[in-house]
C-alpha positions in Angstrom: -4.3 -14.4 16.8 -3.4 -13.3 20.3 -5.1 -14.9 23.3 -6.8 -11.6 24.0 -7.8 -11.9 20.6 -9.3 -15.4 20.5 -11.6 -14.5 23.5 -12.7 -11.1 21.8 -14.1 -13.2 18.9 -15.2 -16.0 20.9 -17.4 -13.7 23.1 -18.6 -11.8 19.7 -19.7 -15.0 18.7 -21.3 -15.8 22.3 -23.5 -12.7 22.2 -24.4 -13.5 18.5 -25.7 -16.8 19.4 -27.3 -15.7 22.5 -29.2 -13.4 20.0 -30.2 -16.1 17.6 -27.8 -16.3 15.3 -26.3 -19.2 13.9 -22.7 -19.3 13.9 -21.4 -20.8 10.5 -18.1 -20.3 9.4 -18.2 -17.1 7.4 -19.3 -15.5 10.2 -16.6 -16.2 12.2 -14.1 -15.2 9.5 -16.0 -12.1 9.1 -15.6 -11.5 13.3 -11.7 -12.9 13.0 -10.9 -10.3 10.6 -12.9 -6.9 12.2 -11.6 -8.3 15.4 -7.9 -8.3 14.8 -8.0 -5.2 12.2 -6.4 -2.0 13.4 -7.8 0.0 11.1 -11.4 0.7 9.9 -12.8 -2.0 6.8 -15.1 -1.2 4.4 -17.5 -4.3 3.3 -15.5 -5.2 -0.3 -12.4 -5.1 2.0 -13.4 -7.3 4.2 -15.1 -9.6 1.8 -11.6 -9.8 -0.1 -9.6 -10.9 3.2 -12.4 -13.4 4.2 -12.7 -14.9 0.7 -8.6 -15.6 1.0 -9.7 -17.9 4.3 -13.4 -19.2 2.9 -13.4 -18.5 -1.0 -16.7 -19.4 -1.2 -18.2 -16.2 0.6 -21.0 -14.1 -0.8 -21.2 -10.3 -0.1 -24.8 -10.3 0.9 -23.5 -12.2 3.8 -20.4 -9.7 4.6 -23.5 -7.2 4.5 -25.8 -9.1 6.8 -22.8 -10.0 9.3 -22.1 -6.2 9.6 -26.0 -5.2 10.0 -25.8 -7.7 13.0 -22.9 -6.7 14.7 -23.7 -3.3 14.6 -27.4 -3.6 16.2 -25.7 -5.6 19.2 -23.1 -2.8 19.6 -20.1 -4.5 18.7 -18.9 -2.7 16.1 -18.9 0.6 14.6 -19.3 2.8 12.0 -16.5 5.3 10.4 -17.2 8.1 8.1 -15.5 8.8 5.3 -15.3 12.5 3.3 -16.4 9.9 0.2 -19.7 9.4 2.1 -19.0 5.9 2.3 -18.8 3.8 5.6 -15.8 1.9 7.3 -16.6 -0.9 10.5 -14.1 -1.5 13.8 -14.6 -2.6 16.6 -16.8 -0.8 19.0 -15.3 1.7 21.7 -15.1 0.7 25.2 -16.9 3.5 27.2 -17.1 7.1 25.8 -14.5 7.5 23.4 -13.8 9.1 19.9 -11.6 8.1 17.2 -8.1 9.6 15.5 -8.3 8.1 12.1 -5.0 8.1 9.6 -6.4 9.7 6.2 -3.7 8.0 4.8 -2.9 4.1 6.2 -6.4 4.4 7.4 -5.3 2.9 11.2 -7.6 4.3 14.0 -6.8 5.0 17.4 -9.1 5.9 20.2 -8.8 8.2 22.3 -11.0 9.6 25.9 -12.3 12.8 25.0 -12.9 15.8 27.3 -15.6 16.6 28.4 -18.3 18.4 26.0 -21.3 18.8 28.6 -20.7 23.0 28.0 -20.7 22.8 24.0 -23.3 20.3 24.1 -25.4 22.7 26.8 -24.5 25.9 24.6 -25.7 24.5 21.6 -29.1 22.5 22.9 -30.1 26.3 24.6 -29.4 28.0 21.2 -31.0 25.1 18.8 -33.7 23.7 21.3 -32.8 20.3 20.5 -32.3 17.5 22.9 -29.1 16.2 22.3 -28.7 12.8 22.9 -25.3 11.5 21.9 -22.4 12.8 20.2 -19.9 11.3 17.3 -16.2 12.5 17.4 -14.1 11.6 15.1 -10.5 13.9 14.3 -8.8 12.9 10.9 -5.0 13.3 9.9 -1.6 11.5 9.4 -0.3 8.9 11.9 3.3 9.2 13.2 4.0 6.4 10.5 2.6 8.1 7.4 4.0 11.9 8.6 7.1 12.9 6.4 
């Protein structure tokens, strides 16, 4: 792990603590791996890279970890076309996601601004929009022919 790295999961673990929760070693593989991952994990996957580090993991707990990182913010969900959901790390700011629908790596990206579609679309619907979800899917400059 990088330096930058190490104090990523070291302050994930700081905020889960401050929250209650006791840090045993699955749940710091579990942070290690979301952490370092460049792409998006589904619970099985990351369940099968943490159980190559602590073999003795149980995928309730991959399932509990994720329900706790996600109500303090620090990670996120990505759809999937399959309905299914993938984790990363949590954007820094307002920003949406480019996700490879073939390596699965995500990259994100500052989007511009959507106050007119947003505007446009609360007048016509009469909702209050709160917050907004972008994510654009296609190939990576790695996985393009």
């Amino acid at each position: 792990m990088t330096e930058k790295t190490t104090e990523l999961v070291n302050d994930w673990l700081e905020r889960l603590q401050a929250n209650g929760y006791r840090l045993t070693e699955p749940l710091r593989h579990i942070v290690e791996t979301l952490v370092s991952s460049p792409r998006a994990l589904g619970p099985i996957e990351i369940y099968d890279l943490v159980r190559t580090r602590y073999p003795n993991l149980g995928l309730v707990t991959v399932y509990r970890t994720l329900e706790k990182l996600e109500a303090l913010g620090l990670i996120q969900r990505v759809h999937q076309d399959d309905g299914c959901h993938r984790y990363l790390r949590a954007t820094q700011g307002h920003q949406h996601l480019l996700v490879c629908t073939r390596c699965g790596r995500v990259v994100y990206f500052a989007g511009d601004d959507l106050s007119p579609l947003i505007q446009r679309t609360e007048a016509e619907t009469g909702y209050a929009i709160q917050d907004h979800w972008l994510q654009l899917y296609g190939l990576c400059p790695s996985c393009q022919p």
